[in-house]
N, CA, C and O atoms as CSV, one atom per row, in Angstrom:
chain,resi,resn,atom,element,x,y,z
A,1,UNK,N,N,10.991,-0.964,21.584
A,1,UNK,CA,C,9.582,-0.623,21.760
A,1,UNK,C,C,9.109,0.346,20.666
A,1,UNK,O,O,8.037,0.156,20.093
A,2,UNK,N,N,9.734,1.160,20.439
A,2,UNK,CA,C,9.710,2.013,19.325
A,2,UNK,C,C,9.170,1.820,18.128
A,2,UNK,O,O,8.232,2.397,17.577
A,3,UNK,N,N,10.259,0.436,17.575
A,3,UNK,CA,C,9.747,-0.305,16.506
A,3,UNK,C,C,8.366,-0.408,16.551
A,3,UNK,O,O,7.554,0.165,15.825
A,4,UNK,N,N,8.175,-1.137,17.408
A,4,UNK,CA,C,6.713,-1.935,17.352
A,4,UNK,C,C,5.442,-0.972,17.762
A,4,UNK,O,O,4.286,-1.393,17.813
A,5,UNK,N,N,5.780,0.209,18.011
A,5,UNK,CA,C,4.862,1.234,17.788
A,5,UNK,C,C,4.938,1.207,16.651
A,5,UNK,O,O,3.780,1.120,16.241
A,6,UNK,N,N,5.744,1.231,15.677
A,6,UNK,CA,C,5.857,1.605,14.293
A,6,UNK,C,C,4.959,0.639,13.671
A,6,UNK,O,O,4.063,0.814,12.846
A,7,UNK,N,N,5.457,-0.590,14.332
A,7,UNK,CA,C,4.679,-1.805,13.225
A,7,UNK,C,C,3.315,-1.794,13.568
A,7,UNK,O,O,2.630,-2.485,12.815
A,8,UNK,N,N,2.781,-1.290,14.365
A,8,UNK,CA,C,1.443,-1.247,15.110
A,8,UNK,C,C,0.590,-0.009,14.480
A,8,UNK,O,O,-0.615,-0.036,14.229
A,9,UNK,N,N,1.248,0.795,14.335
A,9,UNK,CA,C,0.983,2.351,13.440
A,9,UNK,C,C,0.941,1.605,11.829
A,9,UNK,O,O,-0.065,1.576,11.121
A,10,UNK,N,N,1.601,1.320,11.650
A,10,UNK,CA,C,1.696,0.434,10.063
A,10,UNK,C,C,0.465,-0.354,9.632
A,10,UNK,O,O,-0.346,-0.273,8.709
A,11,UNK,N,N,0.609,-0.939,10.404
A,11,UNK,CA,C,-0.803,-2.271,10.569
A,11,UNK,C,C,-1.850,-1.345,10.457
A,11,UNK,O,O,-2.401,-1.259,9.359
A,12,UNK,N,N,-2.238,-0.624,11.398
A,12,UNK,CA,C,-3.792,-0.053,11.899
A,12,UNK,C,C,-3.463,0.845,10.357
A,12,UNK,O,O,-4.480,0.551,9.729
A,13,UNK,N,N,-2.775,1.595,9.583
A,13,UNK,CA,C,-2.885,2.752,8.600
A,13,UNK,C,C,-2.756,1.732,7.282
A,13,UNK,O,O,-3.318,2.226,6.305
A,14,UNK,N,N,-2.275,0.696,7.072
A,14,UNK,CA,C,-2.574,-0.256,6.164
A,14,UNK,C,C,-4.015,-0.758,5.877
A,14,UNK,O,O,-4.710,-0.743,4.861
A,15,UNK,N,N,-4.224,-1.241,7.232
A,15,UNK,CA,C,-5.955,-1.423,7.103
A,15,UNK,C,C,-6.549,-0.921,6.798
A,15,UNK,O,O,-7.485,-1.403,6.160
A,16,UNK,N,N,-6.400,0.971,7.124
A,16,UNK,CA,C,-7.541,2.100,6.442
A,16,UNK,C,C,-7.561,1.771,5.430
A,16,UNK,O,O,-8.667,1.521,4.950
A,17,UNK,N,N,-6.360,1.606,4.602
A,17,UNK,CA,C,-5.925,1.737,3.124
A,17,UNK,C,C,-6.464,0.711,2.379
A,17,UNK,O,O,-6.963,0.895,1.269
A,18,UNK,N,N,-6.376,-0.590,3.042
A,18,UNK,CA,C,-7.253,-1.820,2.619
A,18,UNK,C,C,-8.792,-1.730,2.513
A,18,UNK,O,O,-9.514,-2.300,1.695
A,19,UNK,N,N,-9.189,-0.778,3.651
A,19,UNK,CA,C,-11.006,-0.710,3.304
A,19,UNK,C,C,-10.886,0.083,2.231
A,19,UNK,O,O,-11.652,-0.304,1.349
A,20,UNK,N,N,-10.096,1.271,1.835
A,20,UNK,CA,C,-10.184,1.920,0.720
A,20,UNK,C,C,-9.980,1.163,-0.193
A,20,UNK,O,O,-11.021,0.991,-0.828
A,21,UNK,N,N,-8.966,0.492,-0.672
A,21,UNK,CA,C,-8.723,-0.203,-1.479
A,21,UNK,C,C,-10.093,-1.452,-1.806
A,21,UNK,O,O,-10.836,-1.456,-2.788
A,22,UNK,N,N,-10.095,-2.083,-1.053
A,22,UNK,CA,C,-11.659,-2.920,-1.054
A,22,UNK,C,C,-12.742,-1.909,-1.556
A,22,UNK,O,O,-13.289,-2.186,-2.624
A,23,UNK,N,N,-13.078,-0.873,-0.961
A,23,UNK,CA,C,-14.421,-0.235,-1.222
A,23,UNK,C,C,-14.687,0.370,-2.434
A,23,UNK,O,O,-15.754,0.449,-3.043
A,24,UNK,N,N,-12.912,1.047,-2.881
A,24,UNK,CA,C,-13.040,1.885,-4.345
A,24,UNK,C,C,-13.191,0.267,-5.220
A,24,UNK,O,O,-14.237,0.242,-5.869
A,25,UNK,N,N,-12.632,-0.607,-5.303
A,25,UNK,CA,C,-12.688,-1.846,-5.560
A,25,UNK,C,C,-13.799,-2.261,-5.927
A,25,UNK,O,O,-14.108,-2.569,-7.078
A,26,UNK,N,N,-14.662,-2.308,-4.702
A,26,UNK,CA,C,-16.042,-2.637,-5.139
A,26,UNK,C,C,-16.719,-1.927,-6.130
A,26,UNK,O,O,-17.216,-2.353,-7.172
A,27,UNK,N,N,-16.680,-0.829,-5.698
A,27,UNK,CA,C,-17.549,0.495,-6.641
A,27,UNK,C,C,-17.041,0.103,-7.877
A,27,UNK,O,O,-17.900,-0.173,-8.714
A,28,UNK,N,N,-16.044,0.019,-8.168
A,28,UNK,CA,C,-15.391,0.384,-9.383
A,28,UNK,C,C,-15.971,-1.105,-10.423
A,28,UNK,O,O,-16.678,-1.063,-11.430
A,29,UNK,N,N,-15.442,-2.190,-9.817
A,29,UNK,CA,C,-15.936,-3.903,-10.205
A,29,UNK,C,C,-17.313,-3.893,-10.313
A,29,UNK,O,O,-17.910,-3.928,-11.389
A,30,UNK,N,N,-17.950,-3.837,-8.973
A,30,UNK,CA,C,-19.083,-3.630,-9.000
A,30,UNK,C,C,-20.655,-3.315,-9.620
A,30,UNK,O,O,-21.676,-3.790,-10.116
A,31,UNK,N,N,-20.040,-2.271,-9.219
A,31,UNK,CA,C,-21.079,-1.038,-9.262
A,31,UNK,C,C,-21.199,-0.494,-10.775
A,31,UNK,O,O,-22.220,-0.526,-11.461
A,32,UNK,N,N,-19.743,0.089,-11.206
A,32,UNK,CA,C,-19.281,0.133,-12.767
A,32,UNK,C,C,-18.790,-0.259,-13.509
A,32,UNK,O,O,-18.258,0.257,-14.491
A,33,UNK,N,N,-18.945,-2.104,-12.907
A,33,UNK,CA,C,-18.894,-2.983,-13.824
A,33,UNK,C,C,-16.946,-2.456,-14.860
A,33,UNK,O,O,-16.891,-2.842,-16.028
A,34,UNK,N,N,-16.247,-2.029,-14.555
A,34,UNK,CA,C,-15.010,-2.041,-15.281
A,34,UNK,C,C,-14.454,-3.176,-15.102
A,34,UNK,O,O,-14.748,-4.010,-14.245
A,35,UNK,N,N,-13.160,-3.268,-16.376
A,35,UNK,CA,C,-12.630,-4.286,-16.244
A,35,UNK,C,C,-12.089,-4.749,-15.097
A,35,UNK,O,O,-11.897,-3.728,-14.437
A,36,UNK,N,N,-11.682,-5.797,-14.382
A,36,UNK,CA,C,-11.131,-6.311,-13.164
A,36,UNK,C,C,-9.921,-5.718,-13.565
A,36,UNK,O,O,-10.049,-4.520,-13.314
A,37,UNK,N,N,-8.566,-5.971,-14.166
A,37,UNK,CA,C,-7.597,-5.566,-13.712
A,37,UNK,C,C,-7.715,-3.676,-13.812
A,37,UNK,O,O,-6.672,-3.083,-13.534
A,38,UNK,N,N,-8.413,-3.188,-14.030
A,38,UNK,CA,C,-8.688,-1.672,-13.925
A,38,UNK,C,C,-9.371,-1.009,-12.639
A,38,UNK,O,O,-9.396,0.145,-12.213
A,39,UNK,N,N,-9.883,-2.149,-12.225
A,39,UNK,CA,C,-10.884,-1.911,-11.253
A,39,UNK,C,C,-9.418,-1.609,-10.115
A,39,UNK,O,O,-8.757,-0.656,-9.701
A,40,UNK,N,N,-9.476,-3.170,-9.975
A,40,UNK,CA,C,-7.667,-3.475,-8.728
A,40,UNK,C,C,-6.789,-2.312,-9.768
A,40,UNK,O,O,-6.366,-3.121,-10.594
A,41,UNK,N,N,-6.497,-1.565,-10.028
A,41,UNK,CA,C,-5.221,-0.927,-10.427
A,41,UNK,C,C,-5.903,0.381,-10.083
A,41,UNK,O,O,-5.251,0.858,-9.154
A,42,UNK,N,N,-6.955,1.225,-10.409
A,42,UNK,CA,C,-7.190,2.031,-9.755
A,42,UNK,C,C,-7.353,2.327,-8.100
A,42,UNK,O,O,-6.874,3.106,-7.276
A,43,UNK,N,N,-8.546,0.974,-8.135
A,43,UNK,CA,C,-8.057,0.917,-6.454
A,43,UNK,C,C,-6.724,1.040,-5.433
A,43,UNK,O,O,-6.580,1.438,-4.277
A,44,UNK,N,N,-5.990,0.593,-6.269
A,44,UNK,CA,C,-4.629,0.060,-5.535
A,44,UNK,C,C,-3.869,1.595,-5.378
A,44,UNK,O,O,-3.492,2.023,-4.287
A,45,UNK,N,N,-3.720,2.313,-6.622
A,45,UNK,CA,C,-3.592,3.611,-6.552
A,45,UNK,C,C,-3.857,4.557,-5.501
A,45,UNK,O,O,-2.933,5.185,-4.983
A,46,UNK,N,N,-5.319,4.734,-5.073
A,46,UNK,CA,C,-5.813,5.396,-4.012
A,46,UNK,C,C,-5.495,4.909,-2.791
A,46,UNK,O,O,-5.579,5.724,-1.873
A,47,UNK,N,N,-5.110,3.668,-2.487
A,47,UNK,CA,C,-4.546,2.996,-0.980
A,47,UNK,C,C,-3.341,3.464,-0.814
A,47,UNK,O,O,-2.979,3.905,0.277
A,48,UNK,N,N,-2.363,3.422,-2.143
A,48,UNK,CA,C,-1.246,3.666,-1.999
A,48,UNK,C,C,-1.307,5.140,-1.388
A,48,UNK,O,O,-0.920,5.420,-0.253
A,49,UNK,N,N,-1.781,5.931,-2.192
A,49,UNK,CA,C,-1.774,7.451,-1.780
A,49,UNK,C,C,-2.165,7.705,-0.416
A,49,UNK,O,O,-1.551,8.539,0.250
A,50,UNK,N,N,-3.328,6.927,0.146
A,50,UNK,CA,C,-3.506,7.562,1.102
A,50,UNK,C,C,-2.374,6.995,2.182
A,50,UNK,O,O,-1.596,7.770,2.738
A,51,UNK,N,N,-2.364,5.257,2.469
A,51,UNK,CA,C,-0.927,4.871,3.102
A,51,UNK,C,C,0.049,5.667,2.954
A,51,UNK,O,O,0.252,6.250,4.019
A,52,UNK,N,N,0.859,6.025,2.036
A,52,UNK,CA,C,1.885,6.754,2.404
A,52,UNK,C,C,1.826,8.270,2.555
A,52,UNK,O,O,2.904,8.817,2.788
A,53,UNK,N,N,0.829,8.973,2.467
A,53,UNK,CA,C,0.605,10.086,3.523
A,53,UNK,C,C,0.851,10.173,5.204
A,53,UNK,O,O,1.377,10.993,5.956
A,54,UNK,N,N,0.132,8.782,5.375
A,54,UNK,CA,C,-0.452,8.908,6.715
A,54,UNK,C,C,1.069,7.937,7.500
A,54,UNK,O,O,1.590,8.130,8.599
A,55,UNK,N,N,1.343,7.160,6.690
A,55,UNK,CA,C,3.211,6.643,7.011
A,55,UNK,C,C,4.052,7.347,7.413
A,55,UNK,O,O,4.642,7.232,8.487
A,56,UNK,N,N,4.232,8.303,6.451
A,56,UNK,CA,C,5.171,9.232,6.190
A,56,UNK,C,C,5.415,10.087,6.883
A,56,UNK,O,O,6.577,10.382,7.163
A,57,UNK,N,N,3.853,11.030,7.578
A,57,UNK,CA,C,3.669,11.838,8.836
A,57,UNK,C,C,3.679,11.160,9.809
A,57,UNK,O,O,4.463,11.634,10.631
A,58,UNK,N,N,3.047,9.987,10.260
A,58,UNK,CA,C,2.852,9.735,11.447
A,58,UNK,C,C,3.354,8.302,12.083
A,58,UNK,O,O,3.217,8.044,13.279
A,59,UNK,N,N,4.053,7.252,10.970
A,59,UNK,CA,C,4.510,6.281,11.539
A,59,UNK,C,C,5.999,6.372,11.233
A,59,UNK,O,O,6.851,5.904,11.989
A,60,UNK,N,N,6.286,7.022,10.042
A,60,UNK,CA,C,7.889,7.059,10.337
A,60,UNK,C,C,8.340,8.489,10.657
A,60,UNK,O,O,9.475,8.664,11.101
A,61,UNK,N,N,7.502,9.530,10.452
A,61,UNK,CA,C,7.699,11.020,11.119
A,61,UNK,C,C,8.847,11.512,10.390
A,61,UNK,O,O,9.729,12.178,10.932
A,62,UNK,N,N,8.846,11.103,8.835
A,62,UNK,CA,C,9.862,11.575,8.501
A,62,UNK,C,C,9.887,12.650,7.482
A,62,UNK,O,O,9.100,12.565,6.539
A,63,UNK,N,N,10.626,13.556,7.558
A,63,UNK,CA,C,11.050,15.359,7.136
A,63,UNK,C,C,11.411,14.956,5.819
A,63,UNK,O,O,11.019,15.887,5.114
A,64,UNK,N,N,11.894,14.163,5.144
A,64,UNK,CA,C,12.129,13.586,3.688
A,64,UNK,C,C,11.420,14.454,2.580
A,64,UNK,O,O,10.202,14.605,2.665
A,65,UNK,N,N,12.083,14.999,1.602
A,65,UNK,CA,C,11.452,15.555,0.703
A,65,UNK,C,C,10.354,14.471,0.015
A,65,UNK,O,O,10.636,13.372,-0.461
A,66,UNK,N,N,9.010,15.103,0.100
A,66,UNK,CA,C,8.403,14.314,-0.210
A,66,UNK,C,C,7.719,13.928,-1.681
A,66,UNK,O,O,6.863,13.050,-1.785
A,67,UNK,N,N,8.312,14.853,-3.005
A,67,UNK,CA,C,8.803,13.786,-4.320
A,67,UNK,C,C,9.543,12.981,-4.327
A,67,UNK,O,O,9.170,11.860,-4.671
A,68,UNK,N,N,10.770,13.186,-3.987
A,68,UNK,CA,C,11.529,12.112,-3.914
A,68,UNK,C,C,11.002,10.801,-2.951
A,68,UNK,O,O,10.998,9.779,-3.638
A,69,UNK,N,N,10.721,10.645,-2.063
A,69,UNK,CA,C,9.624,9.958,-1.300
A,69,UNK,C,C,8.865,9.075,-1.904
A,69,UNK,O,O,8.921,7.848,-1.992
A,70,UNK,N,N,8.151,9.866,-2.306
A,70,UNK,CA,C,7.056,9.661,-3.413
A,70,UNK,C,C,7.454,8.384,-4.634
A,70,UNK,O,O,6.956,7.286,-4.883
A,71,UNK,N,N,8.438,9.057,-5.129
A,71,UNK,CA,C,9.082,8.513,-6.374
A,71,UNK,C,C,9.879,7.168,-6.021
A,71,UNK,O,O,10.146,6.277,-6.827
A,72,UNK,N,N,10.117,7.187,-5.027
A,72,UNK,CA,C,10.610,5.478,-4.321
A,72,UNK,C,C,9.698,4.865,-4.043
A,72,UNK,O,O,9.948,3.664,-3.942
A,73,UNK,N,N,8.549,5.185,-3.834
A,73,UNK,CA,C,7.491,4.723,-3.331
A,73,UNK,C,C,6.600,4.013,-4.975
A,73,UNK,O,O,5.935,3.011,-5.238
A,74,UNK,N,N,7.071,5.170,-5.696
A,74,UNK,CA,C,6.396,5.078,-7.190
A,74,UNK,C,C,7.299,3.993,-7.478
A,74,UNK,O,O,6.714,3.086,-8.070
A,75,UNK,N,N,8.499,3.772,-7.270
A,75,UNK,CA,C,9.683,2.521,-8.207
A,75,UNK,C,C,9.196,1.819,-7.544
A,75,UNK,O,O,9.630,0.843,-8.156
A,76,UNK,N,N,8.446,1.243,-6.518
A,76,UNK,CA,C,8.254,0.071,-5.653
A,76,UNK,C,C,7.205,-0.788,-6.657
A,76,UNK,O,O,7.235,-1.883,-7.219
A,77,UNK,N,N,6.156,0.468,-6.547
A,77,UNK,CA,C,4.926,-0.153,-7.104
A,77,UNK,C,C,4.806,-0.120,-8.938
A,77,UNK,O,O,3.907,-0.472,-9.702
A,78,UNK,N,N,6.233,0.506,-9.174
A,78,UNK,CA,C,6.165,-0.027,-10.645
A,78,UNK,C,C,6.827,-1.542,-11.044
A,78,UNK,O,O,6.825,-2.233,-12.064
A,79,UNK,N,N,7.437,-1.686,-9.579
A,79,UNK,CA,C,7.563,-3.643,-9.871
A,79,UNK,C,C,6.567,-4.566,-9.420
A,79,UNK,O,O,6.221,-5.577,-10.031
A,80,UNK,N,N,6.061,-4.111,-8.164
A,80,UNK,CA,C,5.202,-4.706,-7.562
A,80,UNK,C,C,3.648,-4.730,-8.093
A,80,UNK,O,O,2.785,-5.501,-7.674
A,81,UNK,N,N,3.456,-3.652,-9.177
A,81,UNK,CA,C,1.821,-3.563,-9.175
A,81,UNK,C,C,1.899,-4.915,-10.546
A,81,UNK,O,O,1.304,-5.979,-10.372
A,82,UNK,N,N,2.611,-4.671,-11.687
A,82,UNK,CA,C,2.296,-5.666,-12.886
A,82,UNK,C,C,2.813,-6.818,-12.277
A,82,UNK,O,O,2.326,-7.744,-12.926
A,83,UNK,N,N,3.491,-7.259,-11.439
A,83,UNK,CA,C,3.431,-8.687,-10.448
A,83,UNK,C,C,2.376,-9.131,-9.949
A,83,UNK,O,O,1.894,-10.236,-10.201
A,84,UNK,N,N,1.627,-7.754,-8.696
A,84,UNK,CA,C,0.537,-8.699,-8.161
A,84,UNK,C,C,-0.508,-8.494,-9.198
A,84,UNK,O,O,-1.564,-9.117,-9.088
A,85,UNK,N,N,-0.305,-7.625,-10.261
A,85,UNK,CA,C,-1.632,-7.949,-11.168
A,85,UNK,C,C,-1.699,-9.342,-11.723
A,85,UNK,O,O,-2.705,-10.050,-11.687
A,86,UNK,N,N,-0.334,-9.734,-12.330
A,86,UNK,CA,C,-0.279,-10.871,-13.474
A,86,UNK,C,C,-1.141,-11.963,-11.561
A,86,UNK,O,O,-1.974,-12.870,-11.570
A,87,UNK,N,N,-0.357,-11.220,-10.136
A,87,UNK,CA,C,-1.018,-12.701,-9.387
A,87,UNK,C,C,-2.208,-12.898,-9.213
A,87,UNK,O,O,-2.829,-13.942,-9.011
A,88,UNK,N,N,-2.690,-11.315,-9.340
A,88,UNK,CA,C,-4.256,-11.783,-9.608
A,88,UNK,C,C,-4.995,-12.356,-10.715
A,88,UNK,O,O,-6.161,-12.674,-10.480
A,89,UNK,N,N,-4.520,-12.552,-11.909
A,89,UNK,CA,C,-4.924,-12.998,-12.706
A,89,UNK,C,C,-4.876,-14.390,-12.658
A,89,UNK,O,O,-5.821,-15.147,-12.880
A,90,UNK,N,N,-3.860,-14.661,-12.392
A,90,UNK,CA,C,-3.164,-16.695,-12.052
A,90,UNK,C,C,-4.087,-16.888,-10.903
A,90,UNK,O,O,-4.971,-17.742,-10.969
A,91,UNK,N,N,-3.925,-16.122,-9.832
A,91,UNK,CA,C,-5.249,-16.205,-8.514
A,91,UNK,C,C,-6.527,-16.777,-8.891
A,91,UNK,O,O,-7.030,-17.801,-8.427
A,92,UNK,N,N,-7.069,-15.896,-9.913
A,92,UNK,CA,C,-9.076,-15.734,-9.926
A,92,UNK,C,C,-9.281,-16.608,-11.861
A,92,UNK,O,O,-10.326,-17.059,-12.330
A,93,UNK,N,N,-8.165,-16.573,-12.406
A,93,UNK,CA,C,-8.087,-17.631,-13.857
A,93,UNK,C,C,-7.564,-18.931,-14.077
A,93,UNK,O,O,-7.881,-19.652,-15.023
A,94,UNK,N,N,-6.854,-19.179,-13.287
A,94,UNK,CA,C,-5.614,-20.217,-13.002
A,94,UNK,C,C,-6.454,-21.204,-11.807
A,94,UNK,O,O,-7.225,-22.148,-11.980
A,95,UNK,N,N,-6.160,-20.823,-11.064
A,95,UNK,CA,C,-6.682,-21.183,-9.623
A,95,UNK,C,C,-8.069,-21.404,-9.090
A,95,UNK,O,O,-8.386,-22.081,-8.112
A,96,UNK,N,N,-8.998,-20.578,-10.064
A,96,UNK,CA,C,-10.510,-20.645,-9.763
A,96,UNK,C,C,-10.766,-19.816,-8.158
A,96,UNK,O,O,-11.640,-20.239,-7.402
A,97,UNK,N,N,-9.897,-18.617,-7.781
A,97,UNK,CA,C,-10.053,-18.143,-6.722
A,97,UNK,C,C,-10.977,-17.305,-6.854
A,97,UNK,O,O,-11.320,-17.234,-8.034
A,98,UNK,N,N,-11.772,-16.358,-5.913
A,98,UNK,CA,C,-12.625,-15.464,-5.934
A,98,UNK,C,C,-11.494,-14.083,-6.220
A,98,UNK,O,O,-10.264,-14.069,-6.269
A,99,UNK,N,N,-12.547,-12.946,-6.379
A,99,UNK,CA,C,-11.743,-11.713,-6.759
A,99,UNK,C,C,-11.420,-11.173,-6.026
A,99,UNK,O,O,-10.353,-10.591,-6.216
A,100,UNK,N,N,-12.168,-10.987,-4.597
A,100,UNK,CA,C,-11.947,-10.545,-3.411
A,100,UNK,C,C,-10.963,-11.093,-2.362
A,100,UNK,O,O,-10.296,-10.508,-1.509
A,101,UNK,N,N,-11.093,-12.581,-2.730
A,101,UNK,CA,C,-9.854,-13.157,-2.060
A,101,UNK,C,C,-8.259,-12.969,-2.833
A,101,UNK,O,O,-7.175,-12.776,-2.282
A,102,UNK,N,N,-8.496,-13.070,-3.924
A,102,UNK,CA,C,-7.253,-12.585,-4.689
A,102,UNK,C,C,-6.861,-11.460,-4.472
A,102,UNK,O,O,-5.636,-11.472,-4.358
A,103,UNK,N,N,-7.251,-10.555,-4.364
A,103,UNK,CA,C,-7.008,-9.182,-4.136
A,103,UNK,C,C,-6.483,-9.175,-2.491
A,103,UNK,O,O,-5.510,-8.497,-2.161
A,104,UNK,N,N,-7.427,-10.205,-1.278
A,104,UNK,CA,C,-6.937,-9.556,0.123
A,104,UNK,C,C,-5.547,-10.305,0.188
A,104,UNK,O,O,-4.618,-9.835,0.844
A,105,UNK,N,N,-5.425,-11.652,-0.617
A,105,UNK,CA,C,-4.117,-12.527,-0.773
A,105,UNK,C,C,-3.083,-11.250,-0.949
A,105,UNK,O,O,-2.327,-10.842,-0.066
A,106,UNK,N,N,-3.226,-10.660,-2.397
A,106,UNK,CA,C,-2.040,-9.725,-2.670
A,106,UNK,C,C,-2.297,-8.399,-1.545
A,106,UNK,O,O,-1.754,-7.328,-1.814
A,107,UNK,N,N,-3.016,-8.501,-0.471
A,107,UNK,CA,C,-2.571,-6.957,0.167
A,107,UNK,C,C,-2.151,-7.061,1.117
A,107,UNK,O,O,-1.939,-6.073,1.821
A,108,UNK,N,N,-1.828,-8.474,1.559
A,108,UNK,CA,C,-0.885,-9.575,2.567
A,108,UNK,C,C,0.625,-8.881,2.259
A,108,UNK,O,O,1.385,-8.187,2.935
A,109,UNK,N,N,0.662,-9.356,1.068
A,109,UNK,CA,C,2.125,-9.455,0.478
A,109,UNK,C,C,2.613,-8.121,0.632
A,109,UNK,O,O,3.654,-7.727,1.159
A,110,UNK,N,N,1.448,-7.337,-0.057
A,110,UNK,CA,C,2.048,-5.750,-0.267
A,110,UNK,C,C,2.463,-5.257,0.930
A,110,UNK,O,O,3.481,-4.596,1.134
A,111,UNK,N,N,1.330,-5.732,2.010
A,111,UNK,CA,C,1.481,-5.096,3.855
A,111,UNK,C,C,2.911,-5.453,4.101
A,111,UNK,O,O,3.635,-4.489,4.351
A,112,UNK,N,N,3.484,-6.654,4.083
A,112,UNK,CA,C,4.766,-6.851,4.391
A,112,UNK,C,C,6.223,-6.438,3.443
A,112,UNK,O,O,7.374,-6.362,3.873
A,113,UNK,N,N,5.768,-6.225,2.127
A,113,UNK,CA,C,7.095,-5.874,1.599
A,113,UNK,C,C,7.096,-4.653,1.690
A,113,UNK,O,O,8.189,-4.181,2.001
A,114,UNK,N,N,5.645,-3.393,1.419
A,114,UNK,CA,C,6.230,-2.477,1.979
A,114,UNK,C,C,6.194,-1.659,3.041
A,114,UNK,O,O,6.362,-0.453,3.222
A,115,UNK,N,N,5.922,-2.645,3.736
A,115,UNK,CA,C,6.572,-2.000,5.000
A,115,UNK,C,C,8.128,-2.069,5.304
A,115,UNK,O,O,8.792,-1.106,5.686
A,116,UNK,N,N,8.527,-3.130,5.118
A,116,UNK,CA,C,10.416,-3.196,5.222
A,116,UNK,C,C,10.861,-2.052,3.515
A,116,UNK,O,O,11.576,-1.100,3.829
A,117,UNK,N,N,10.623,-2.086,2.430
A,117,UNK,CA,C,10.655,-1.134,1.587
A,117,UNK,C,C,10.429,0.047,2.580
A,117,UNK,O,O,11.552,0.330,2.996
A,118,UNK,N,N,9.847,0.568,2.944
A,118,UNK,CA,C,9.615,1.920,3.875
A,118,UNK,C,C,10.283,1.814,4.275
A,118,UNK,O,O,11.354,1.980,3.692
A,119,UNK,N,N,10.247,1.497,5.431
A,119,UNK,CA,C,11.035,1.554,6.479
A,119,UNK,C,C,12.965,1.510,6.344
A,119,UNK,O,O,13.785,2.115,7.035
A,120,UNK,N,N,13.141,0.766,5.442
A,120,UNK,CA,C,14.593,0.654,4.935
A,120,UNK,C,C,14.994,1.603,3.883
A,120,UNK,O,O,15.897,2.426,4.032
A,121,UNK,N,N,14.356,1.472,2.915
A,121,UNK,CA,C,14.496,2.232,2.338
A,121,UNK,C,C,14.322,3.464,1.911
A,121,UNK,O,O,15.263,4.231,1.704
A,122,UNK,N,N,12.657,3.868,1.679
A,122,UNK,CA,C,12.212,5.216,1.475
A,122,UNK,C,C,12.618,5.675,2.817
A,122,UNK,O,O,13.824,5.760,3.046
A,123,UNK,N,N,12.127,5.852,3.344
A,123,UNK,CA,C,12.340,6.120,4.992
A,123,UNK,C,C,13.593,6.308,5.828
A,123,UNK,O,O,13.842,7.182,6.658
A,124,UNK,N,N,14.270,5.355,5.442
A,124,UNK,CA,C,15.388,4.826,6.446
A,124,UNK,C,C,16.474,5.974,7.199
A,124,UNK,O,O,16.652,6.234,8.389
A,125,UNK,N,N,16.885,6.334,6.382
A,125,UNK,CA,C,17.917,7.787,7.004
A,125,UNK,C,C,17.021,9.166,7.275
A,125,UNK,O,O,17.502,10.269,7.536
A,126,UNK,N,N,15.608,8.848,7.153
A,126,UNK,CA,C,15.042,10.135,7.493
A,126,UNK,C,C,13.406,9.701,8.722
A,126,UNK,O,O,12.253,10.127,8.791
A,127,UNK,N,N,14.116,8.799,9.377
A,127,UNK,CA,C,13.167,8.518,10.474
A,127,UNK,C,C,13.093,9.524,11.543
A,127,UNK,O,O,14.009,10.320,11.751
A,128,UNK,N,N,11.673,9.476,12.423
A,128,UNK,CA,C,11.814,10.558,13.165
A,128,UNK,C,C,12.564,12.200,12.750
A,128,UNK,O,O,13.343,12.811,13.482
A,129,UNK,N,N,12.252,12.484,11.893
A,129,UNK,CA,C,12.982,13.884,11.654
A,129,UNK,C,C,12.062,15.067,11.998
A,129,UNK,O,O,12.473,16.067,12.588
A,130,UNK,N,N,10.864,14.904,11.616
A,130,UNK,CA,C,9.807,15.682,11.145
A,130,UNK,C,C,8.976,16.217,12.896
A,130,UNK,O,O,8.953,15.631,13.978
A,131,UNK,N,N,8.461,17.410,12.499
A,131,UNK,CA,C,7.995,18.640,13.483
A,131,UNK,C,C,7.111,17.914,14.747
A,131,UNK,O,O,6.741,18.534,15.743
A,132,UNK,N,N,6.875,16.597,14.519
A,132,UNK,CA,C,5.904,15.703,15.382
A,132,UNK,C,C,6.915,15.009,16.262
A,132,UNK,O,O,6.814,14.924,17.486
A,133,UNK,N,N,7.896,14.522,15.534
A,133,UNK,CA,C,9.056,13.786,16.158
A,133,UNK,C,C,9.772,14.315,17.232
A,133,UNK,O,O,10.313,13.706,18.155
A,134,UNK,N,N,9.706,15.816,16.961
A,134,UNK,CA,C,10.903,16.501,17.702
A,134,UNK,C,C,10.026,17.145,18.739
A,134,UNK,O,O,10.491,18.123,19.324
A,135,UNK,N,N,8.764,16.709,19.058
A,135,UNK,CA,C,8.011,17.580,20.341
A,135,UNK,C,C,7.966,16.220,21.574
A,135,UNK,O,O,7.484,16.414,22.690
């Protein structure tokens, strides 16, 4: 049961991260007209940050030094971001997809790999540790 509080906490704090990600997205595409892959790479940045804040305290509750944290979190998305970029590009150039759908396609992918990345890895030996966990 535990788990699936977790995955349920995951889900609902992913989504925040997705309207962020969508909204700085927009503004950025939008509004100031920047390049598309600058637009999605900044955006993606600010989701990340705020997701694994709100992970870290409150869905895996874990006491983990949080550079090091951080910095696993940073090796994730230094494989994963020039991947789903090149997929957004094959997505919305290749494919004739929209930008918005390309983008919610790759935050599918991201929702599920890192969440098992978290959870296994960044995370894994330092679940439940933290001052929330232990009340």
């Amino acid at each position: 049961m535990k788990e699936w509080i977790r995955v349920v906490k995951f889900t609902f704090f992913s989504i925040s991260a997705g309207l962020i990600e969508m909204g700085a997205f927009a503004l950025l595409n939008e509004v100031l007209a920047l390049p598309y892959w600058l637009s999605y790479l900044v955006a993606l940045v600010l989701s990340v940050l705020w997701n694994f804040t709100l992970n870290r305290k409150f869905t895996f509750k874990s006491a983990a030094n949080v550079p090091v944290a951080m910095l696993k979190v940073a090796a994730f998305y230094l494989v994963f971001t020039p991947l789903s970029t090149g997929l957004e590009h094959w997505y919305t150039m290749t494919l004739g997809w929209n930008e918005y759908l390309a983008t919610a396609a790759n935050m599918v992918l991201n929702f599920v790999t890192e969440f098992l990345y978290q959870r296994f890895f960044v995370f894994g030996n330092s679940i439940d540790t933290n001052e929330k966990a232990k009340k």
